[in-house]
C-alpha positions in Angstrom: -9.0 143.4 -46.0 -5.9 141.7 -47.6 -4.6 144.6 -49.1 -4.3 146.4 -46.0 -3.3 143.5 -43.7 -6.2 144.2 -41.2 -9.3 142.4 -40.1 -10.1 139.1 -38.7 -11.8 135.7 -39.4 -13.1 133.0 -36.5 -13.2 129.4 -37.2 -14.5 127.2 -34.3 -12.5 123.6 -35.0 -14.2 120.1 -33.1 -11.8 118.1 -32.2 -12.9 114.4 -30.3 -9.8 112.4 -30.9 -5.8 113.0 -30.5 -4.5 114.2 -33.7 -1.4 111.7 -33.5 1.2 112.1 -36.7 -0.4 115.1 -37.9 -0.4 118.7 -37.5 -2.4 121.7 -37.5 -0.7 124.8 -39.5 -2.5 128.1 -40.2 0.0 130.8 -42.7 -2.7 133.5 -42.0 -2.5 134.7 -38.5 -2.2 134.0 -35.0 -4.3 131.6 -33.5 -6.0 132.3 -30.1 -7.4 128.8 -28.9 -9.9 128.6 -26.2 -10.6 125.5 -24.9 -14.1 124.3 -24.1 -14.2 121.2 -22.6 -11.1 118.7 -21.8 -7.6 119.7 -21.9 -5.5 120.1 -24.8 -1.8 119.3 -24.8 -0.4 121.6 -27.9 3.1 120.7 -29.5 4.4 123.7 -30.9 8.0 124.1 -32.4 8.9 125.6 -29.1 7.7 123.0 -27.0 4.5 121.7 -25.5 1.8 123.6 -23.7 -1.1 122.3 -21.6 -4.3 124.3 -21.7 -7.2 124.3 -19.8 -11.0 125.6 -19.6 -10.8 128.6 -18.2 -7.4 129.5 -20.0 -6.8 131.0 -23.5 -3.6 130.1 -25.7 -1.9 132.5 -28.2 0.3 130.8 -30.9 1.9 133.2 -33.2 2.6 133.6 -36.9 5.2 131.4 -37.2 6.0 128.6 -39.5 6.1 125.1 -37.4 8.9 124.0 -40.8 10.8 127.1 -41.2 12.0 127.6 -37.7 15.6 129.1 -39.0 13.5 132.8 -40.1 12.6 133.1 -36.3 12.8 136.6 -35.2 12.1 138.4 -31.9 9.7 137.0 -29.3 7.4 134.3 -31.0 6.8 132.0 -27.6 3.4 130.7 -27.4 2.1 131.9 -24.2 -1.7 131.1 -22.6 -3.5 133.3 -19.8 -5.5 131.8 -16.5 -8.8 133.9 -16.9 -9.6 133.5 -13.0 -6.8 136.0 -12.7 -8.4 138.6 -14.5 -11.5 140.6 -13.7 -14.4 141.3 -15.2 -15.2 145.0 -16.2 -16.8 146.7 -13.2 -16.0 143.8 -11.0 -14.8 145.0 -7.6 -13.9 141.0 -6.3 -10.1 141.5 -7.2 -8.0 143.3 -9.2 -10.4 146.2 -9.5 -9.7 148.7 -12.1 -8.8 151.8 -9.8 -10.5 155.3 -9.8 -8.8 158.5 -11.0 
């Protein structure tokens, strides 16, 4: 709902060739990229990130042009899934009892 700045859409982008000289900008949201197959190397205005399958990649609402307006903590930051668990998984990092 754009009127009361909730909700959510999912695109799924194909991508089989460097996108050299160009970038990708979304002014909507955050984007939460999970890569398939192959690694990406992602050039943000904070620097570069590699991401792999089996990680997940948050890149914030900010402006890749208007990097003066930056405010509080904006870093792109990606999470290894093998160190998380699965719900009711007791392999590692179990969720404990009460």
């Amino acid at each position: 709902d754009i009127k009361s700045n909730n909700g959510l859409a999912i695109h799924i982008f194909l991508c089989n060739t460097s996108m050299e000289n160009r970038c990708f900008y979304n002014s909507d949201g955050d984007f939460l990229i999970v890569p398939q197959k192959g690694n990406l190397l992602i050039y943000t205005e904070f620097g570069k990130m590699l991401v792999q399958p089996n990680e997940i990649c948050v890149i914030q609402d900010v402006s890749p042009f208007n990097v003066v307006a930056w405010h509080g903590n904006y870093t792109p930051y990606k999470y290894n899934l093998k160190n998380f668990m699965v719900i009711n998984s007791v392999a590692f990092d179990h969720a404990g009892t009460a």
